[in-house]
C-alpha positions in Angstrom: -8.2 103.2 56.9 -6.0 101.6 59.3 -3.3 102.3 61.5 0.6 101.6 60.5 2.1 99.8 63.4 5.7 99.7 61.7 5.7 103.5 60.2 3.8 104.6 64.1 0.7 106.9 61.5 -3.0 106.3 60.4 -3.3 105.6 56.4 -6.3 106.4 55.0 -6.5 105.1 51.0 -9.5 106.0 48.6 -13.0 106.2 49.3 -16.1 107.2 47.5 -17.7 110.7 46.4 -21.3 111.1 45.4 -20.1 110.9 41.8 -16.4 108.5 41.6 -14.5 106.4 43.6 -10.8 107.9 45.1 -7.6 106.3 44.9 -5.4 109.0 47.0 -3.5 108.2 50.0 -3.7 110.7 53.2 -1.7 110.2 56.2 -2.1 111.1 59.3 0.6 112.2 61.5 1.4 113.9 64.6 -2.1 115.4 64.8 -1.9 116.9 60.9 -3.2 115.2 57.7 -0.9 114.8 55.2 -1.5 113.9 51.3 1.2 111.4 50.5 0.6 112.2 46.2 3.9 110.4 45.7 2.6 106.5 46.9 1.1 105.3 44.4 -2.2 104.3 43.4 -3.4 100.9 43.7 -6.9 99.5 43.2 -9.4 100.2 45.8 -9.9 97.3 48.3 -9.2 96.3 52.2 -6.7 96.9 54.0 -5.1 95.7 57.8 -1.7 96.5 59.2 0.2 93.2 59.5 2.8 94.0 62.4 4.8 90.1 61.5 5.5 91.0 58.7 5.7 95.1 58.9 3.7 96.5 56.8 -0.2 97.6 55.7 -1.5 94.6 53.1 -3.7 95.7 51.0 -6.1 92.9 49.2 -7.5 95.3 45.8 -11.2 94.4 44.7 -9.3 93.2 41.0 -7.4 90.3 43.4 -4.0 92.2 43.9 -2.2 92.1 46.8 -0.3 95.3 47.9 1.8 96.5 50.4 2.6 100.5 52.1 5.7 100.6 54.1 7.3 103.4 54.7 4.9 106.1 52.8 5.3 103.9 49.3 2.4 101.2 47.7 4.2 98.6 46.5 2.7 95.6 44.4 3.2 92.2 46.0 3.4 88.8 43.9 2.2 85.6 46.0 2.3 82.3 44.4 -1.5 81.8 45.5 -4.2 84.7 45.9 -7.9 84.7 46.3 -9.5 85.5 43.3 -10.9 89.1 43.0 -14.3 89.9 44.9 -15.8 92.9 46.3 -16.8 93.8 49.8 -14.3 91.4 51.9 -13.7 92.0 55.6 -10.0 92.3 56.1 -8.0 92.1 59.6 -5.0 91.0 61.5 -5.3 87.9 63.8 -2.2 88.4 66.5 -3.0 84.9 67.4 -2.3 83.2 64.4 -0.1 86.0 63.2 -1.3 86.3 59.7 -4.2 89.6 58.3 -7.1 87.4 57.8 -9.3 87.9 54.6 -13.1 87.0 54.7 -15.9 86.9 52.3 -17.2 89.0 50.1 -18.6 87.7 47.0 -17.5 84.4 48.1 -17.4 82.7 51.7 -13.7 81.8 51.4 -11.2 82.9 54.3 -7.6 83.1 53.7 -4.9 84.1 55.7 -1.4 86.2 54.2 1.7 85.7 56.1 5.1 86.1 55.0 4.3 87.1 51.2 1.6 84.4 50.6 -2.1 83.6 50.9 -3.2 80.1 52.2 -7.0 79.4 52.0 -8.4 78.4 55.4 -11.4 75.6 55.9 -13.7 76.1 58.9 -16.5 74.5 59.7 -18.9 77.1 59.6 -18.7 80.5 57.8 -21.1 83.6 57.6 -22.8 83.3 54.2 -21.7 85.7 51.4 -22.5 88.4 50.8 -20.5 91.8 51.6 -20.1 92.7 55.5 -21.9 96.0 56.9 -19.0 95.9 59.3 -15.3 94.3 60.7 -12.9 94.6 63.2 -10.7 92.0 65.7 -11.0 92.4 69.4 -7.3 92.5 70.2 -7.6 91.5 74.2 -9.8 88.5 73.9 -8.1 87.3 70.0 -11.1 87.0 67.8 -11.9 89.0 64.6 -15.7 90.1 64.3 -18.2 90.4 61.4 -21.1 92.5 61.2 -24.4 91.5 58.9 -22.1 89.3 56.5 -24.9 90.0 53.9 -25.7 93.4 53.9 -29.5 94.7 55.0 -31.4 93.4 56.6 -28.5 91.3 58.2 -27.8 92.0 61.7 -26.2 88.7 62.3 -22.7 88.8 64.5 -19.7 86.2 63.7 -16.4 85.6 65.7 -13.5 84.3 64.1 -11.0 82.3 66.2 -8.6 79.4 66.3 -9.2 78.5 62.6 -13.2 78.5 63.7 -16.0 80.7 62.5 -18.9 81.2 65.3 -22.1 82.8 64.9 -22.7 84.6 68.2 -25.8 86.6 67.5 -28.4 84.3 69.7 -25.4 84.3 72.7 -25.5 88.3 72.7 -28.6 89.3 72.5 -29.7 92.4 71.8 -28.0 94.1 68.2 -27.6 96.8 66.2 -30.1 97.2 63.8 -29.1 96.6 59.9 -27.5 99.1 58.3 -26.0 99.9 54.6 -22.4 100.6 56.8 -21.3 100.0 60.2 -18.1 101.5 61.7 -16.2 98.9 63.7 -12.8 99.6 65.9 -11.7 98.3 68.9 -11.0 100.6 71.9 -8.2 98.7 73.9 -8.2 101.5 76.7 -11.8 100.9 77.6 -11.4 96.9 77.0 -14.6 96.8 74.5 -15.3 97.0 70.9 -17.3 100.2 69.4 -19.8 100.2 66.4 -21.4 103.2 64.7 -24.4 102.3 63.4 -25.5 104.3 60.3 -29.1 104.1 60.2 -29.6 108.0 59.5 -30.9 107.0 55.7 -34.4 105.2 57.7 -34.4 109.2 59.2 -33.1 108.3 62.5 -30.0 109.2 64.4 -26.9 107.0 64.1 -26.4 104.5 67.0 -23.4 103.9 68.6 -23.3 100.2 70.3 -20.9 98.8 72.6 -19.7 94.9 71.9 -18.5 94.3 75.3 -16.6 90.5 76.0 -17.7 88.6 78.8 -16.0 89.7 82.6 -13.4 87.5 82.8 -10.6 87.7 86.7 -7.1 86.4 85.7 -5.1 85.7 88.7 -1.6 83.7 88.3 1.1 83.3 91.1 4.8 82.6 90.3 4.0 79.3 92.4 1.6 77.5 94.2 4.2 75.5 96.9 6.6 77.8 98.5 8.6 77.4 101.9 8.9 80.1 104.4 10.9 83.1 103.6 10.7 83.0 100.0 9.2 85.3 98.1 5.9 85.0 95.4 4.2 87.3 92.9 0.6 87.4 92.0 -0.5 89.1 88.7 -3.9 89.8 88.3 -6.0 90.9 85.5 -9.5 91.9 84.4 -10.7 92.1 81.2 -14.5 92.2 79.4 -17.2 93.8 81.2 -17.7 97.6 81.3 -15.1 99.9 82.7 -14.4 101.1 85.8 -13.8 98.1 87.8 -14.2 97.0 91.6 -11.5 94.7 92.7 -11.2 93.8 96.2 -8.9 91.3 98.2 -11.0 89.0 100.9 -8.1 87.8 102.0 -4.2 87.0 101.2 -1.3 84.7 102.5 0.8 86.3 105.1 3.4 88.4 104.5 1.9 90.1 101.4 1.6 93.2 100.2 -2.7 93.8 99.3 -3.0 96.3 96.5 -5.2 99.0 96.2 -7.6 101.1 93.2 -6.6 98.6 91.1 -7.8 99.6 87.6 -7.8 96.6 85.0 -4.2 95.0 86.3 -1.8 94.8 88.7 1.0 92.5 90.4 2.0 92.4 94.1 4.6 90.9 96.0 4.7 88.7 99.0 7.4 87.4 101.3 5.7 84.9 103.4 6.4 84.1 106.6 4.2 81.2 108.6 3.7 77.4 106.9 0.6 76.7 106.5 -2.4 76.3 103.9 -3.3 80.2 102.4 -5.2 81.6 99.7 -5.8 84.8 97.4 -9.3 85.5 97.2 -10.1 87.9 94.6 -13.2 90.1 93.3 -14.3 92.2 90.5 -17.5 93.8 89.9 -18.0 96.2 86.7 -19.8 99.1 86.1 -23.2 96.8 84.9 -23.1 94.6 88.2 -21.0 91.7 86.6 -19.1 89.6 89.1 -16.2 87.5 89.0 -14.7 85.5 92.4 -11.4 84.1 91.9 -9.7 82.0 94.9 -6.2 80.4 94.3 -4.5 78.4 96.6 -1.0 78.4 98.4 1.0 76.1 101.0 3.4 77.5 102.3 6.4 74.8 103.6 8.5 74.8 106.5 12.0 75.5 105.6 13.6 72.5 104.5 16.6 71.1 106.2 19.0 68.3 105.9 20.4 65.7 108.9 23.0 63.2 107.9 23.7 59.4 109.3 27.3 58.7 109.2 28.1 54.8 109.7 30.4 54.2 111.1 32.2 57.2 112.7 34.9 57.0 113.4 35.9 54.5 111.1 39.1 52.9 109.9 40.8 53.2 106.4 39.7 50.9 103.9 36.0 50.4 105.4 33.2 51.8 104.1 31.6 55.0 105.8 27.6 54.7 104.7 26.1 58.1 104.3 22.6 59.3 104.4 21.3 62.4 104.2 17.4 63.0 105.2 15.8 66.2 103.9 13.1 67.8 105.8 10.5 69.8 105.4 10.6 72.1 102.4 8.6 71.2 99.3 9.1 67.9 97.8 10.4 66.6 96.0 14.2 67.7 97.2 17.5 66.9 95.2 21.1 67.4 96.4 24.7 66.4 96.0 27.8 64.8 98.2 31.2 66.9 98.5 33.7 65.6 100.2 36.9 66.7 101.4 39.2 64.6 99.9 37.6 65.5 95.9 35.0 63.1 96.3 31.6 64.5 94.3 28.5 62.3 94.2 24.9 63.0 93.6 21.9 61.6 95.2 21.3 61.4 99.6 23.0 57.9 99.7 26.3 57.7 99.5 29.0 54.4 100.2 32.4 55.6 100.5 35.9 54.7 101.3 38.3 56.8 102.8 41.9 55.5 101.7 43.8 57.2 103.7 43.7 58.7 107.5 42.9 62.0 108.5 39.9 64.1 109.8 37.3 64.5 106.7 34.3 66.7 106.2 31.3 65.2 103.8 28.5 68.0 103.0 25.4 67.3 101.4 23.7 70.5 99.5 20.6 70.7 97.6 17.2 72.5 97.1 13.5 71.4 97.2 11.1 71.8 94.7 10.0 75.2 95.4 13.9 76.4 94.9 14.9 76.8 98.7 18.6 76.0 99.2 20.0 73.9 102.2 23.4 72.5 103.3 24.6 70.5 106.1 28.0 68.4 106.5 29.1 66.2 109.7 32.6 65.3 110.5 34.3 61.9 110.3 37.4 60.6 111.3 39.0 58.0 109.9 41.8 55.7 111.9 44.8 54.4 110.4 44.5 51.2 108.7 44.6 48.2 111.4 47.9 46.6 111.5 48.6 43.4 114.5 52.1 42.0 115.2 52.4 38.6 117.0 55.6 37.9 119.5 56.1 34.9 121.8 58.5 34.7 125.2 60.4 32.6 122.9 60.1 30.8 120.0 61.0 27.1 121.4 59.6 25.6 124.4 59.1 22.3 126.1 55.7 20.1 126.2 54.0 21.4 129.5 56.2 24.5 129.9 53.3 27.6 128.9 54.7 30.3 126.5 53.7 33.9 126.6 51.9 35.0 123.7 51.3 38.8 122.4 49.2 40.6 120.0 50.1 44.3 119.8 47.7 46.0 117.5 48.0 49.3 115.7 45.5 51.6 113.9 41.9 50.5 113.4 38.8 52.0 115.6 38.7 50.7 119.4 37.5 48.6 120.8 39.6 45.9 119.2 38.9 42.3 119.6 41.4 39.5 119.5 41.4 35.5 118.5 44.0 33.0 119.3 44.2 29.8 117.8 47.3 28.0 119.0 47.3 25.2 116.5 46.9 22.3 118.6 42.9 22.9 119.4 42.8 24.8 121.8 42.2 29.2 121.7 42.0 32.6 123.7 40.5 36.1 123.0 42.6 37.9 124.5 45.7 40.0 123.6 48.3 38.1 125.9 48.1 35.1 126.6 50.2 32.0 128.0 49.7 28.1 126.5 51.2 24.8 127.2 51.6 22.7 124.6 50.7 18.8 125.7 52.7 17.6 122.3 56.0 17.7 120.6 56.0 19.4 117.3 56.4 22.7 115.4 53.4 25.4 115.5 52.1 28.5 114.4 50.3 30.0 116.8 48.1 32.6 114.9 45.9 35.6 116.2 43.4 37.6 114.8 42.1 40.9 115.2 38.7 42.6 114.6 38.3 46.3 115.0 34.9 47.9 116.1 33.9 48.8 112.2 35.0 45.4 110.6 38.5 45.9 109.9 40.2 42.8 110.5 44.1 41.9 110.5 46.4 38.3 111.2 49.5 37.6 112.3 51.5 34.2 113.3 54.2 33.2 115.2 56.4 30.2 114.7 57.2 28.1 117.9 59.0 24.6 118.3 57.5 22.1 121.4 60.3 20.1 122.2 59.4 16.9 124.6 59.1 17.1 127.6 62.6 17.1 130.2 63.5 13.8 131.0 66.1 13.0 133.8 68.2 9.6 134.6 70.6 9.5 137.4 72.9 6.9 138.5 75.5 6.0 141.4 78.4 3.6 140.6 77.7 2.2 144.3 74.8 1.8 146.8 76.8 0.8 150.0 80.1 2.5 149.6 82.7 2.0 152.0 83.3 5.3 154.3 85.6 7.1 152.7 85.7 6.1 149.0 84.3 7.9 146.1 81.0 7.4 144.9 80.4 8.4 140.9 76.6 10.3 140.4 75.8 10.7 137.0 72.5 12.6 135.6 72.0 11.8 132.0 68.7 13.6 130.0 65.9 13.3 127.4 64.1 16.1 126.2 64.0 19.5 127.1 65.7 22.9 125.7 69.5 23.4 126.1 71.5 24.7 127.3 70.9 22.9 131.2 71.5 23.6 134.3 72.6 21.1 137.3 72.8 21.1 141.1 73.7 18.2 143.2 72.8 17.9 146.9 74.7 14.9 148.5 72.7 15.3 152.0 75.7 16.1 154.3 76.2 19.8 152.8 78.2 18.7 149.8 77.1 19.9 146.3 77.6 19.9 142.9 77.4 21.9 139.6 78.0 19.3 137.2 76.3 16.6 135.2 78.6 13.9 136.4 79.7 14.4 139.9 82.4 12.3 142.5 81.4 12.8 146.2 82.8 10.9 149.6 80.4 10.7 152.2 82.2 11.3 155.4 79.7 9.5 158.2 77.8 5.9 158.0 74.6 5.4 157.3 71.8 6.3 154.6 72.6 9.1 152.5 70.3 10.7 150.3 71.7 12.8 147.2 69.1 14.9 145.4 70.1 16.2 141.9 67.9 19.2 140.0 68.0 19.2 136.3 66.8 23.0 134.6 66.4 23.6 131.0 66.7 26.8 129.3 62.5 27.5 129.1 61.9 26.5 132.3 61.5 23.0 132.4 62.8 21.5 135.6 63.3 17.6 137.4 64.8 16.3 140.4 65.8 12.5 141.6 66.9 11.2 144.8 69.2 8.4 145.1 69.7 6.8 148.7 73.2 5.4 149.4 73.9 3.9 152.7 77.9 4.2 153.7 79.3 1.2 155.4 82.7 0.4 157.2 85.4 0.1 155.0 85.7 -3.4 155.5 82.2 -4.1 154.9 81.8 -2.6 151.3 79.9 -3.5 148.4 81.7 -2.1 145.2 80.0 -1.7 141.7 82.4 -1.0 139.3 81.9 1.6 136.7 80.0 0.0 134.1 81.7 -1.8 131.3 80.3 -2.8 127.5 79.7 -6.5 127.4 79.6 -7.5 131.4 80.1 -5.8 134.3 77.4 -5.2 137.5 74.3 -4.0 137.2 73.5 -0.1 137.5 70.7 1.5 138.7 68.7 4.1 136.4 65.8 6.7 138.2 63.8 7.8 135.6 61.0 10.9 135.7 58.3 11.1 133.8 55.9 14.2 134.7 55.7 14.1 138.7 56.2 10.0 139.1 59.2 8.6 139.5 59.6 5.1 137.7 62.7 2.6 139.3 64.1 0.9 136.3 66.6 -1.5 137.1 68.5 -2.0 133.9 71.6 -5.7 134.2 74.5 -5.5 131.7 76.6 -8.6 132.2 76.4 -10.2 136.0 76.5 -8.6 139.3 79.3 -9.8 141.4 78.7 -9.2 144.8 80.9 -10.0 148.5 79.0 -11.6 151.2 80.6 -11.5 155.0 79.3 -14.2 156.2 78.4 -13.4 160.2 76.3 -10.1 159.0 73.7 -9.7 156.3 74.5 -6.9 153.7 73.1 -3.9 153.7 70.7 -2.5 151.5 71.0 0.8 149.6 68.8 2.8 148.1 67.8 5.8 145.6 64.6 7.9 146.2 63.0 10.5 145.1 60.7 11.8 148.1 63.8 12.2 150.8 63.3 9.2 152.5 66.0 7.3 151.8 64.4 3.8 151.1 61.7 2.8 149.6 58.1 2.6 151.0 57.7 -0.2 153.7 61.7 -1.1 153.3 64.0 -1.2 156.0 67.4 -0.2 155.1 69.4 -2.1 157.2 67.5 -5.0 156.3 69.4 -8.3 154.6 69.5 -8.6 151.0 71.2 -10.2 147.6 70.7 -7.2 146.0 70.6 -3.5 146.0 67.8 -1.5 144.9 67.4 2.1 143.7 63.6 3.3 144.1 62.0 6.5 142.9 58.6 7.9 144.2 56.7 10.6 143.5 
């Protein structure tokens, strides 16, 4: 007999009289037997349900394999079968998923699953012979055979994981040999039950209990969780003799302790504190057995994320390192970038460049290893790219004259930093600026420009030196007579057009020009000052003495003439010195009244009208110009 798991009824197939063997099949169902006439008769054997492959297999003492499904025998043909025996133990292993055949006449074991028999090898087997009793212990997965050899065998094998055990010295005390011994396991009370008939010795039949060993099974959806999460325990007792006492010592915060637990039961727990926890569990049976179970649990602080942001603000086209640094929680933790301008990235280190400007927002998400969720973000801005334009006060100058230089900047992050070089050597670090140039020549004054995160721009500005402004003048006579004309005359070197002039004569006359007629109206030492300006600033001055005689006392230097003529006198300035260069073209003519010695003019620079230690109304050949600084 055995139970149909696919058609939900007990089927009960031939049996023995005093007198002949039956081959009639009864069912039972919904609390009524019922003789199923029209099934079929197959040889007399042992049957199990087999639930994989939905149906009762029956294995007939002749060696034919049969099947009942749905209130119909039906004769199966495997390619392989054991060969035909009498008194086998038949069963269904849910662990290997296959009805297990043992024994009999022979010690072979052989498993059918999916329409065919494969013979099984295992170290060890019960001997042959023909089994008083069988049966499989569904909760612990083993199949059980009673006194594999008939009286006086009491011997008890477990079948399990391919492996044949013989567990007779491990439980003791058995049930005494018998010509048959009813086996079936009672799931509800977690054991298996034997009758033992012994009633031929003229005794009562025994019933014996084969109880498993007390076994606590305690499991927890995890063992690391943070705080707020939730966690389920499951916990389960099986073996040992019904009822059981479980008890909870103690339990992680936040959960739930059940209570009369019977053989199972889960619970839930939202914790609540970090720290190191731990279910302790206990079970005692009905006998005394004992079981302590303790499992452990940390519990995390929430994890949490901070981010470094370097540097921020920044400028477009740099770099913007980002880290992210995960705390707490349960390690280890992964996350991801988003960024608002698309950019996705995984990982907590992150190099990025913003190309344009604008106010961004980078988030980093992630969760830890126990499945707790965190975000943060921070804020950058980035600055428009840096951009420098370079300008001068002008873009020609003289040697010595400074020009103003500028560096206006835009974009990048403050503060900004600036570098002249001028070209000629010489540099600032500043954003305006002035320089003199001490040579002639063309430059390019360049400057450049760091911003605060790296960012750096140049720009250049052409500028010509001219030389320096170089002045001559020159009078056509040192000792005029009163009232005649004397001819000034300013020529130049150097400089930047356009110029400007001004002639003082020393009596209140002046003059605009660069060649300039002026009569002195009074005798005596005159000094006429002349002031050369150039266009950038450049500036120079000469003094030329003239001493203004009686008419008919006169010295007279004719204008000069190509290829003779007297000499003239030429004043020229170099920085702040005067230099008197006398320069003779041809021969100087000169009148001499003889009772009086001539007069001496002269040309200075310093206002005093003669040079220094010279007396000018001292005798002389000649006349002099002098220039002093």
């Amino acid at each position: 007999m055995t139970y149909s798991s696919h058609d939900g009824e007990l089927v009960l197939f031939g049996g023995d009289t005093s007198s002949s063997s039956l081959t009639d099949t009864w069912l039972f169902r919904n609390g009524s037997w019922i003789n199923d006439s029209s099934a079929g008769t197959p040889v007399g054997g042992a049957m199990s349900d087999d639930p994989a492959d939905g149906y009762v297999v029956l294995f007939a003492s002749n060696g034919g394999t049969w099947s009942f499904e749905n209130g119909t025998w039906a004769r199966l043909n495997p390619s392989v079968s054991p060969s035909a025996r009498g008194g086998e133990a038949l069963f269904y292993d849910s662990i290997a998923r296959g009805v297990i055949l043992w024994g009999g006449s022979n010690a072979q074991t052989w498993k059918y699953a999916a329409g065919d028999w494969t013979q099984l090898t295992s170290p060890t087997s019960p001997p042959a012979g023909g089994p008083v009793g069988f049966g499989y212990d569904s909760a612990f997965g083993y199949g059980i055979v009673f006194g594999p050899t008939g009286p006086p065998d009491n011997s008890t094998w477990t079948y399990a994981d391919g492996n044949w055990t013989n567990m007779t010295s491990v439980l003791g005390p058995a049930p005494p040999a018998a010509t048959y011994l009813s086996f079936a396991y009672d799931s509800t009370d977690g054991y298996a039950v034997a009758l033992d008939e012994v009633a031929y010795k003229g005794i009562p039949n025994e019933t014996w209990i084969l109880r498993d060993p007390l076994t606590l099974n305690v499991s927890a959806s995890a063992t690391v969780r943070d705080v707020g999460q939730n966690l389920t325990y499951d916990v389960t007792v099986q073996g040992g003799i019904r009822p059981y006492l479980v008890g909870f010592p103690s339990a992680p915060p936040g959960c739930a302790q059940p209570s009369n637990v019977t053989n199972a039961t889960s619970f839930g727990c939202t914790l609540n504190r970090s720290g190191s926890y731990a279910l302790n569990v206990s079970v005692t049976d009905t006998v005394g057995a004992s079981v302590y179970l303790v499992l452990p649990l940390a519990v995390n602080p929430d994890p949490s994320a901070s981010i470094v942001a370097y540097p921020n603000p920044t400028t477009a086209g740099i770099p913007v390192g980002l880290d992210a640094v995960v705390n707490g929680g349960t390690p280890p933790s992964s996350g991801h970038w988003t960024l608002s301008d698309g950019t996705v990235a995984n990982g907590s280190v992150l190099n990025h460049t913003f190309a344009a400007p604008g106010a961004f927002r980078a988030t980093f998400s992630g969760s830890d290893a126990a499945g707790f969720e965190f975000a943060t973000n921070v804020s950058i801005v980035v600055n428009a790219g840096l951009g420098v334009t370079a300008t001068a006060s002008g873009n020609v100058t003289d040697v010595g004259i400074p020009i103003q230089l500028n560096a206006s900047a835009t974009g990048g992050t403050t503060p900004l930093a600036y570098s002249w070089n001028f070209g000629d050597g010489a540099s600032a670090v500043v954003n305006a600026t002035t320089h003199a140039y001490a040579v002639a020549g063309n430059f390019d004054p360049r400057v450049w420009v760091n911003d605060s995160v790296g960012a750096v721009m140049s720009a250049a500005v052409p500028v010509r030196v001219n030389p320096a402004l170089v002045v001559n003048a020159t009078a056509n006579a040192t000792s005029p007579a009163l009232g005649s004309a004397v001819q000034f005359t300013a020529l130049l070197a150097g400089g930047t057009g356009p110029y400007t002039y001004r002639w003082n004569f020393g009596d209140g006359g002046t003059n605009r020009t660069a060649s300039a007629s002026h009569v002195f109206g009074s005798l005596g030492v005159h000094t006429a000052i002349v002031e050369v300006n150039d266009s950038v600033g450049g500036s120079r001055s000469l003094r030329i003495a003239v001493n203004v005689v009686a008419a008919e006392n006169n010295t007279v230097l004719p204008p000069p003439t190509t290829g003779g003529g007297v000499p003239w006198v030429t004043i020229v300035v170099v920085g702040a010195v005067g230099v008197l260069v006398g320069v003779g073209i041809g021969a100087a003519v000169f009148a001499r009244r003889p009772p009086r010695e001539e007069g001496r003019a002269a040309a200075t620079s310093d206002g005093s009208g003669a040079p220094e230690g010279a007396d000018p109304t001292a005798s002389g050949e000649n006349a002099e110009a002098t220039s002093a600084g």
